[in-house]
C-alpha positions in Angstrom: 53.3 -27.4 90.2 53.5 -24.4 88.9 53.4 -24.8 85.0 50.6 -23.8 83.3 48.0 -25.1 81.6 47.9 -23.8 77.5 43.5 -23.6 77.7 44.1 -21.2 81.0 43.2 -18.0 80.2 45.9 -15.2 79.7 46.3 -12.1 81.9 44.9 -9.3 79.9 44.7 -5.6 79.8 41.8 -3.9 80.9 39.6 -2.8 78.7 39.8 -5.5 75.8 36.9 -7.9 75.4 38.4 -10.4 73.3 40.7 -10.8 70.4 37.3 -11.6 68.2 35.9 -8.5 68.5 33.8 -6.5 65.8 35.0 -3.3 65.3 33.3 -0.1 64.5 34.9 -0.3 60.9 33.9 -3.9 60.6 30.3 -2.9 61.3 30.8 -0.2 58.4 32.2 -2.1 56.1 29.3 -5.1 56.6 26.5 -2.4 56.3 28.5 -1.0 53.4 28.6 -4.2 51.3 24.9 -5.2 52.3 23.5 -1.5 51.3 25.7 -2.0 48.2 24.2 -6.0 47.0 20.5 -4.6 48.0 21.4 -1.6 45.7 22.1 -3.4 42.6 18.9 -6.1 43.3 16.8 -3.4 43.0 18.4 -1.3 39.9 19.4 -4.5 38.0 16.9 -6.9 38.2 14.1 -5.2 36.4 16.4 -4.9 33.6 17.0 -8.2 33.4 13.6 -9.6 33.9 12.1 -6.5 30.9 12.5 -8.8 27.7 9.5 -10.8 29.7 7.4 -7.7 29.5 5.7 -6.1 26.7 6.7 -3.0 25.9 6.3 0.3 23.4 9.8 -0.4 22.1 9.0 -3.5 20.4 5.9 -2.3 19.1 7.9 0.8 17.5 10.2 -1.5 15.7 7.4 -3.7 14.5 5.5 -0.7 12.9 8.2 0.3 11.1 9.1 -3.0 9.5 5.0 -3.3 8.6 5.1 0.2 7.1 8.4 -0.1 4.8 7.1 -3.9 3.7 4.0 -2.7 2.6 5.3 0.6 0.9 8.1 -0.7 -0.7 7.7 -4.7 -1.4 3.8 -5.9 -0.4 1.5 -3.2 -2.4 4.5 -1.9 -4.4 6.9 -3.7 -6.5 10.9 -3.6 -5.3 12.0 -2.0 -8.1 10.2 1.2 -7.9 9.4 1.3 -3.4 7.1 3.8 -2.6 4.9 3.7 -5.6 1.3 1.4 -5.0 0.7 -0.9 -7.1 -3.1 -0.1 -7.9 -4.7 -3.6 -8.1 -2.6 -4.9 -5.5 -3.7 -2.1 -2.8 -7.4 -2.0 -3.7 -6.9 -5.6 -3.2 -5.0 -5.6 0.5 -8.2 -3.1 1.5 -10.7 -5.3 0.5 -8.8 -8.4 1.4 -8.7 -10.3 -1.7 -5.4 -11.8 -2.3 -5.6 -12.7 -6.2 -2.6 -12.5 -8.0 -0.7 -10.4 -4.9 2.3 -10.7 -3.0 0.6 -11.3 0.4 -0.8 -14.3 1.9 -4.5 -15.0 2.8 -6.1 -15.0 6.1 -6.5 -11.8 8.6 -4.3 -8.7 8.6 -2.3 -9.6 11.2 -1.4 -12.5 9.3 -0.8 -10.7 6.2 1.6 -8.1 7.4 3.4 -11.1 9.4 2.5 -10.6 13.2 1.4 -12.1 15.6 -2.5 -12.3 15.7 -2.4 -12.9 19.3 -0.4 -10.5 20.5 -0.9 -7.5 18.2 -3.1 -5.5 16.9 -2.7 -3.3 13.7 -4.8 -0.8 11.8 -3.4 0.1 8.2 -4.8 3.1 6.2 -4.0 5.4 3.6 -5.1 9.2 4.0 -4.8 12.1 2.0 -6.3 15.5 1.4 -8.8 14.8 -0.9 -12.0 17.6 -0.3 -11.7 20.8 0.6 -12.2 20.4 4.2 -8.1 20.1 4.8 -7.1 17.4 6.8 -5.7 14.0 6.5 -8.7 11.8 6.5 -8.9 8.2 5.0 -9.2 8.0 1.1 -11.5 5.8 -1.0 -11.3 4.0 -4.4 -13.8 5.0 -7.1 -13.7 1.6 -9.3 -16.5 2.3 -11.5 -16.8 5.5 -12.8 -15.3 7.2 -15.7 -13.0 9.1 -13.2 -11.6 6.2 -11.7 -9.5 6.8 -8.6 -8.9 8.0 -5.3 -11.7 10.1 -4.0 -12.3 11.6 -0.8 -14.7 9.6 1.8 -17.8 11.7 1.2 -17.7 11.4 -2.2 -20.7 8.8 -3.4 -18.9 7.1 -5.8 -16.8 5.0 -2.6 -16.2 2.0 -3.5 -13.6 1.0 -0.7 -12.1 2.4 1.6 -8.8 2.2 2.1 -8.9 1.1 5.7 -8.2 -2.0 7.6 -8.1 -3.7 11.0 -9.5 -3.2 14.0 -10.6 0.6 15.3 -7.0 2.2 17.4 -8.2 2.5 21.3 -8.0 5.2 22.6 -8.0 3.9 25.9 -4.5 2.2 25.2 -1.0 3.7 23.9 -0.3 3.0 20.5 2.8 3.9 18.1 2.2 4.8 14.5 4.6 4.7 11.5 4.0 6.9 8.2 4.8 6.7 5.0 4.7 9.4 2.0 3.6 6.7 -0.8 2.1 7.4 -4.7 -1.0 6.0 -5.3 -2.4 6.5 -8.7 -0.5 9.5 -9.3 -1.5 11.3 -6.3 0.7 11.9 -3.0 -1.1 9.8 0.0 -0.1 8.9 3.4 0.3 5.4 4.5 -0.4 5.1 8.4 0.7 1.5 10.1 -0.9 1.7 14.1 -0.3 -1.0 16.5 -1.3 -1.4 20.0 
């Protein structure tokens, strides 16, 4: 019988392993596309996995909103920004809350972060003494000269610090504000870390 079978194998030309073969620009193509996935994994997936991480960026952004609040609606009223309220910022730096437009508790709490997560040191400086510098002010509240006076000056009643010492073992971001403060020109300083 000489028919054949459809499953027999087919005379072929020498030289040709199969008509499944890989070719050379197959194997290119494969490594191409493989190079190209592992490429983007590692350029795109710390990007997406970032808003997990802490970083100076949100810190920056949270300064600034703590520095404009308190220089122009917490220790200042909103119709003249800029300009301290007297009472109301001898009153933040000694954390008493009477008759204020902050809430009680720590300063984290009163500048609206979270006291977990951040840290904040607030502080008004100036150049008070003749020393030159920006160093941290104080409130005379008893003498006849009532007022801002420098931080040597023996007449300090407060000092117009708060919150915890800045590390300097840490990175930290700092927002300032020009402010008035009894008729003098002062420096409000907002630090997080």
């Amino acid at each position: 019988m000489g028919t054949k079978r459809s499953d027999e194998p087919r005379n072929r030309p020498a030289g040709r392993q199969g008509d499944r073969g890989q070719t050379t620009l197959d194997f290119a193509i494969g490594v191409s596309v493989f190079l190209a996935v592992l490429l983007f994994i590692f350029l795109f997936v710390p990007g997406i996995l970032s808003p997990f991480t802490a970083s100076a960026q949100d810190e920056t952004v949270t300064s600034n909103r703590v520095a404009d609040q308190l220089a122009a609606g917490t220790l200042a009223s909103p119709e003249q920004p800029y300009v301290l309220d007297r009472y109301c910022t001898v009153s933040f730096f000694q954390n008493n809350t009477a008759d204020c437009r902050f809430p009680e508790g720590p300063l984290e709490t009163q500048v609206g972060l979270d006291t977990g997560y951040q840290r904040v040191n607030v502080s008004l400086r100036g150049n008070l003494s003749s020393g030159g510098g920006g160093e941290v002010v104080c409130w005379d509240g008893t003498g006849p000269d009532r007022g801002l006076v420098a931080p040597s000056d023996s007449a300090c009643d407060t000092v117009l610090e708060r919150g915890d010492p800045v590390p300097t073992s840490r990175p930290s971001v700092t927002s300032v504000r020009v402010v008035s403060l009894d008729g003098q020109d002062v420096t409000l300083f907002v630090e997080m870390w």
